[in-house]
N, C-alpha and C positions, 0 to 999 in steps of 0.2 A: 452447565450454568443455569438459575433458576431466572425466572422471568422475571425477579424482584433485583438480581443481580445487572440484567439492562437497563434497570432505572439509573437515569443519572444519580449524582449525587443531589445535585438542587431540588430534583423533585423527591428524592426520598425525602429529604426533607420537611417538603409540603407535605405531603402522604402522613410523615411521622405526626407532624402538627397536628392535620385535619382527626389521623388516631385520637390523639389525646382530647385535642379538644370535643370530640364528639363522645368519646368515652366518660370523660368527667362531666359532660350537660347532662347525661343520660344516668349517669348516679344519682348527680344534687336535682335531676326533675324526677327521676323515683323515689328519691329520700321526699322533696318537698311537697310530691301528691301525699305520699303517706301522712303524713304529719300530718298536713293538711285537711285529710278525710278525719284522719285521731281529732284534730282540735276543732272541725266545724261538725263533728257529732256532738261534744262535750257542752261545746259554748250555742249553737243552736244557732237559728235563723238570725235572730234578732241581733244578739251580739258578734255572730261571725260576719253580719253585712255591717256593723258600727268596726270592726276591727280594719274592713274592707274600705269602708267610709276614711277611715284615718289613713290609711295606705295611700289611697287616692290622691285624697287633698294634697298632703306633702309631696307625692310624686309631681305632680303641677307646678309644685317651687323648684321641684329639684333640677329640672332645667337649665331653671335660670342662674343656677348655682353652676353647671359641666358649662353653658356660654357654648356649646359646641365643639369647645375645645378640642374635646377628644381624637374624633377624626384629624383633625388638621395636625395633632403631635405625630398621629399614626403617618399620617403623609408625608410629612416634614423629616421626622426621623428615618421612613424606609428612603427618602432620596437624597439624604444630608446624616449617613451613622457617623460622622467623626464629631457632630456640633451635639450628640448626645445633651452631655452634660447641662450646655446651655438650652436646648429647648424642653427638656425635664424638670430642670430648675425652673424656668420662666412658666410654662405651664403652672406646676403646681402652686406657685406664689398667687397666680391669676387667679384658679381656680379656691384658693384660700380666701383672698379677696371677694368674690361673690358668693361664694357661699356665707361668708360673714354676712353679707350684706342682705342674702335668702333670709336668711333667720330673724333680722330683724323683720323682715316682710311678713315672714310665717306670724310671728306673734303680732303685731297692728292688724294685719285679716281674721285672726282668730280670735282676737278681744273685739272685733265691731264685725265680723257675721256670724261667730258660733256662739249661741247662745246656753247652750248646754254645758255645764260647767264640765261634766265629764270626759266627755267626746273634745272640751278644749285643751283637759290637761293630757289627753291621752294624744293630740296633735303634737303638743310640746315639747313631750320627751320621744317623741318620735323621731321629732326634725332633727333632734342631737346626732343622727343618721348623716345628716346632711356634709356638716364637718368631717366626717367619718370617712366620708367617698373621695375626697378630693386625693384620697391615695392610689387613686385608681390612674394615678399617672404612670408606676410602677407597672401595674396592668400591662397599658398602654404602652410601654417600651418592650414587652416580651412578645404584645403583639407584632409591634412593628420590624421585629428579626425572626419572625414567624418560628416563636418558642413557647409555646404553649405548657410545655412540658408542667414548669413549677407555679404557675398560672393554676394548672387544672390540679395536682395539689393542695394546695392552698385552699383552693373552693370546696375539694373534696372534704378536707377537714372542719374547714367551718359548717359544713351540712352535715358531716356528722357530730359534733361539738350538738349543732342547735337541734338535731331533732331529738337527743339524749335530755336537752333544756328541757325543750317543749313538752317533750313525754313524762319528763318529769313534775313539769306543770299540774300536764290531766290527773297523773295519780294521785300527786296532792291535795287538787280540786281546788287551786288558785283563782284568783278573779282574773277578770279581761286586764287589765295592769299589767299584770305580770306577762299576761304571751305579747304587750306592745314593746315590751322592757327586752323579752327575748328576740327583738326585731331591732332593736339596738345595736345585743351583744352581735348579734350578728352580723353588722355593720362592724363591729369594734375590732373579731376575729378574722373579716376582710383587711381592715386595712393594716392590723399585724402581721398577717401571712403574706401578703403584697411587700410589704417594706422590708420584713426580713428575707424575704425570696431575693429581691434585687441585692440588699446587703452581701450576702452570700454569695450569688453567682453571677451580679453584674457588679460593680464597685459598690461604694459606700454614698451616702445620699449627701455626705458632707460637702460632697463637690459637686453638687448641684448648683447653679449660678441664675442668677437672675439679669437678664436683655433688655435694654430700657426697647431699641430697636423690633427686638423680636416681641417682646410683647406686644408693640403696635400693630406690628406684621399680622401675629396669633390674631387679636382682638379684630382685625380689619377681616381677616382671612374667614374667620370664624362666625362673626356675626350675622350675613346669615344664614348659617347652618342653625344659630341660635333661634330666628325667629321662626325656623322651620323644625326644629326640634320640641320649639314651646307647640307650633299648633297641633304635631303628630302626639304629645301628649296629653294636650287639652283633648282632641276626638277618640282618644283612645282612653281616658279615666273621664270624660267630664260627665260619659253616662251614668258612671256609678255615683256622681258628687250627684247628677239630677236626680234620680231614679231617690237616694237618700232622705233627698228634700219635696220630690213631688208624688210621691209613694209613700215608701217606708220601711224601716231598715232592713223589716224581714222579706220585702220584696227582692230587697239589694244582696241580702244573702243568698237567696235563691238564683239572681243574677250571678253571682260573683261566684257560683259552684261551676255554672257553663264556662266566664270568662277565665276562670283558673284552667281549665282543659285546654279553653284556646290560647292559654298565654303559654302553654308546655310545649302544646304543636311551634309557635313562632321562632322556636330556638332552632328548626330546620334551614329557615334560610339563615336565620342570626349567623351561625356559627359557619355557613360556609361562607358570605359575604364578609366575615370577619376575616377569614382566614384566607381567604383568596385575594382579600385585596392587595394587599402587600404584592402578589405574585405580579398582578393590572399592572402598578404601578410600575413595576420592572419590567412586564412585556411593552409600555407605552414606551417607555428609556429607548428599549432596544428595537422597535419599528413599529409602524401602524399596522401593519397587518398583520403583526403578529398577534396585538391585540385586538384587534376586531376580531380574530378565530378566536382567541379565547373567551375574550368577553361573549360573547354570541354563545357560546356553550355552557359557559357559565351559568347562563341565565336560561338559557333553554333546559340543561340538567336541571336546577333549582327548582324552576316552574313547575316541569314537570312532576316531580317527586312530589313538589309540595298539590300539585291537582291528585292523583294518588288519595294521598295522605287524607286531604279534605271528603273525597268522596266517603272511602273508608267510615272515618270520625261521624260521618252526619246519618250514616246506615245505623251504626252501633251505638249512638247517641242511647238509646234509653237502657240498654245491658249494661252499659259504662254508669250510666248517674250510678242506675237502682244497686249493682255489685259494690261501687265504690263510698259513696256517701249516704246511700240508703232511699229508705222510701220517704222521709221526711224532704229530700230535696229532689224527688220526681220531677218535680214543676220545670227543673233547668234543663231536665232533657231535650224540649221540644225549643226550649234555645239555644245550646248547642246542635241541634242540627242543623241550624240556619250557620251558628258563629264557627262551624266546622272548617266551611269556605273560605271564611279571613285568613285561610295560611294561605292563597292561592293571591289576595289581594297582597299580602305579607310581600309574598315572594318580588311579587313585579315589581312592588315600590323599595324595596331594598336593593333590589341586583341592580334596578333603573338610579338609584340613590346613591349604588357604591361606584358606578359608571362614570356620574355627573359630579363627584369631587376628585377620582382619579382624574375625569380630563378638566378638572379646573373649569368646572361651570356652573357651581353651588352659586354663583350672584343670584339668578331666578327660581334655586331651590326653594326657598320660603315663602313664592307665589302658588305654586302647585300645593303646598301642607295648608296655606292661609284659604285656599278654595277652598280643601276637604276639612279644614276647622268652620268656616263657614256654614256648610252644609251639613255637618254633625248638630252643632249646636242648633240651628235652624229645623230640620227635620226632628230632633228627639222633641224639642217643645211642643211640635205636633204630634209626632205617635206615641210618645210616650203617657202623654194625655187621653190617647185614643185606644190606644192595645198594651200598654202598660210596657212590662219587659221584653214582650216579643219584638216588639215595636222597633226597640233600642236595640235588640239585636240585627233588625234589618237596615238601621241606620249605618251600623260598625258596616255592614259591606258594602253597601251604597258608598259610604267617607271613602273606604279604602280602597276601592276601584277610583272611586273621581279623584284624589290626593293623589297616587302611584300610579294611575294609567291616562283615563282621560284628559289630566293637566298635561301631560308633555303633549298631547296632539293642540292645545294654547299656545304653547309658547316654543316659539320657531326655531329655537337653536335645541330641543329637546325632542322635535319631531321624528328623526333620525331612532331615537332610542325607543319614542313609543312606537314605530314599523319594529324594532326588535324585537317590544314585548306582545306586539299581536303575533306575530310570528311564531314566538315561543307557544302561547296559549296551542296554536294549531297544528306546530310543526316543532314544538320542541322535542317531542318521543322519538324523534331520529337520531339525533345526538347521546340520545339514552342509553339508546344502543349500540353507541360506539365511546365510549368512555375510554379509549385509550387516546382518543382525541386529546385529554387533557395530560397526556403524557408525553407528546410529541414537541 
């Protein structure tokens, strides 16, 4: 008998998931570096930070369009799979609801702060994104039976659909319009492959039902995961919105070569807190102790891989730019060696984040994101003034250690979690090396 054959059946399962989904991140983030290095040689400093500028912005509404929701379906459905229907349905009507309501916002802040007609109409058809996503409730139910399978699919083909776009762009030699239009489709290709995925192998969307109850529930449950989801977005895009406006775009391109490498590292803890949560949930059902051993490994594995990773990333910072996007965006190397370490902040505030909605204590989740929005905004208007882009990459570790570590040792019912993650920092590599731990 093979040692895969003593795996239970539950956890094969997890294992299968954790396959896939880590298989498909690692396609669509080598497809999306490629493309990426293709379309920010072609379009240049200037235009690939105005491309970066548009991303930004909208990502700031786009928030307030998910309300948080997301999580709380993924919770709701792994501890309630027969109310399917109805918390699918009510989700996505909600989520249709604010996003409507995004859009109008998106266009009143673009006609009274962007004054450049282009960079407004390029915001516009951007946002048409925004309606796009709210299918990502479908996502959201394959996550929550820890099925990845037709999920990573789906993604796979929309990345390859779009870098065939995109590449087809450069050799054209289209204007920036067209790669904002190709960020579209590829919101369009999401939420077709999401909806037909469920169609097919979960029922039909037609009986999706809408909760006057559960929506209340959703919106009360959710809200603040919402105002801690807007400040982790504000500290996390509002350097590229400042840097845009108190620099200049070709600074923010040069920025945004580093933050694209550190937005590829962040998919390490993404995708195991994605996937493992659903498991929390069920080890809390069945005893405390059970999840405390897991959670505890959880996060000490995570952490550690992702310090690894970070050292790694900040050594080989300038063979990475100069190999990948050349010598015209050398400049970003020496901040990616600094934004290397934000997967290390990444990690603690996500495994500490996926911790605090599994035990149902997200109420002072949007106190620890509202410190480290705070202190993002607050310090970039000093260094960014003062050291330019470097600056703002010393800000991004400073937000995400004080957001994801130093808030929970604030607020006392969170104390408990931030002893886990110093812990992890010093004592995670023992669990590293015993990774059958998570088999037990």
């Amino acid at each position: 008998m093979s040692s895969l054959d003593k795996i239970p059946e539950g956890k094969k399962k997890v294992l299968t998931n954790v396959l896939w989904a880590v298989s498909g991140k690692c396609v669509s983030l080598l497809s999306v570096l490629v493309v990426g290095i293709i379309v920010a040689r072609y379009l240049g400093k200037e235009l690939y930070g105005t491309m970066n500028y548009v991303i930004s912005f909208v990502a700031i509404f786009q928030v307030f369009a998910d309300f948080g929701l997301d999580f709380i379906q993924v919770r709701e459905e792994s501890k309630s799979p027969h109310l399917r229907d109805k918390i699918v349905g009510t989700t996505f009507l909600l989520k249709l609801l604010f996003a409507s309501i995004t859009l109008v916002a998106i266009l009143v802040t673009t006609f009274l702060c962007e004054s450049d007609g282009s960079t407004r109409l390029y915001i516009l058809i951007y946002a048409l994104s925004v309606l796009l996503n709210t299918t990502w409730v479908a996502r959201n139910h394959f996550t929550s039976i820890v099925w990845n399978e037709y999920v990573v699919k789906t993604e796979i083909t929309r990345t390859i659909v779009g870098v065939l776009i995109k590449v087809s762009f450069v050799q054209l030699h289209l204007p920036l319009i067209y790669f904002i239009l190709s960020l579209v489709i590829d919101s369009l290709l999401l939420a077709s492959g999401y909806i037909l995925s469920y169609q097919r192998k979960i029922d039909t969307v037609k009986k999706w039902t809408f909760d006057r109850q559960t929506a209340k529930y959703m919106v009360q449950q959710s809200f603040p995961l919402l105002l801690s989801g807007a400040a982790i977005i504000v500290y996390n895009r509002i350097d590229q919105i400042m840097i845009g406006n108190m620099i200049d775009k070709s600074e923010l391109g040069i920025y945004s070569v580093a933050v694209r490498f550190a937005e590829l590292l962040v998919f390490v803890p993404t995708i195991i807190s994605q996937t493992v949560s659903p498991v929390l949930v069920a080890a809390r059902e069945e005893s405390e102790e059970k999840y405390n051993r897991l959670s505890r490994v959880f996060m000490n594995v995570t952490v550690s891989i992702c310090i690894i990773i970070g050292v790694a990333t900040s050594l080989l910072a300038y063979p990475i730019v100069y190999v990948t996007f050349g010598p015209t965006y050398i400049a970003a190397a020496s901040v990616l060696s600094v934004l290397g370490f934000k997967i290390v902040g990444d990690a603690l505030s996500q495994t500490s984040g996926q911790m605090i909605i599994v035990e149902g204590k997200q109420k002072y989740a949007s106190v620890r994101n509202l410190i480290g929005c705070a202190v993002c905004v607050g310090l970039n208007f000093v260094l960014i003034e003062s050291y330019g882009i470097q600056g703002a990459a010393w800000v991004s570790i400073v937000t995400i250690l004080t957001s994801g570590t130093l808030a929970n040792l604030i607020i006392p019912s969170y104390r408990k979690i931030f002893r886990k993650q110093i812990q992890s920092i010093f004592f995670g590599w023992k669990d590293m090396l015993n990774l059958k731990t998570l088999l037990r």
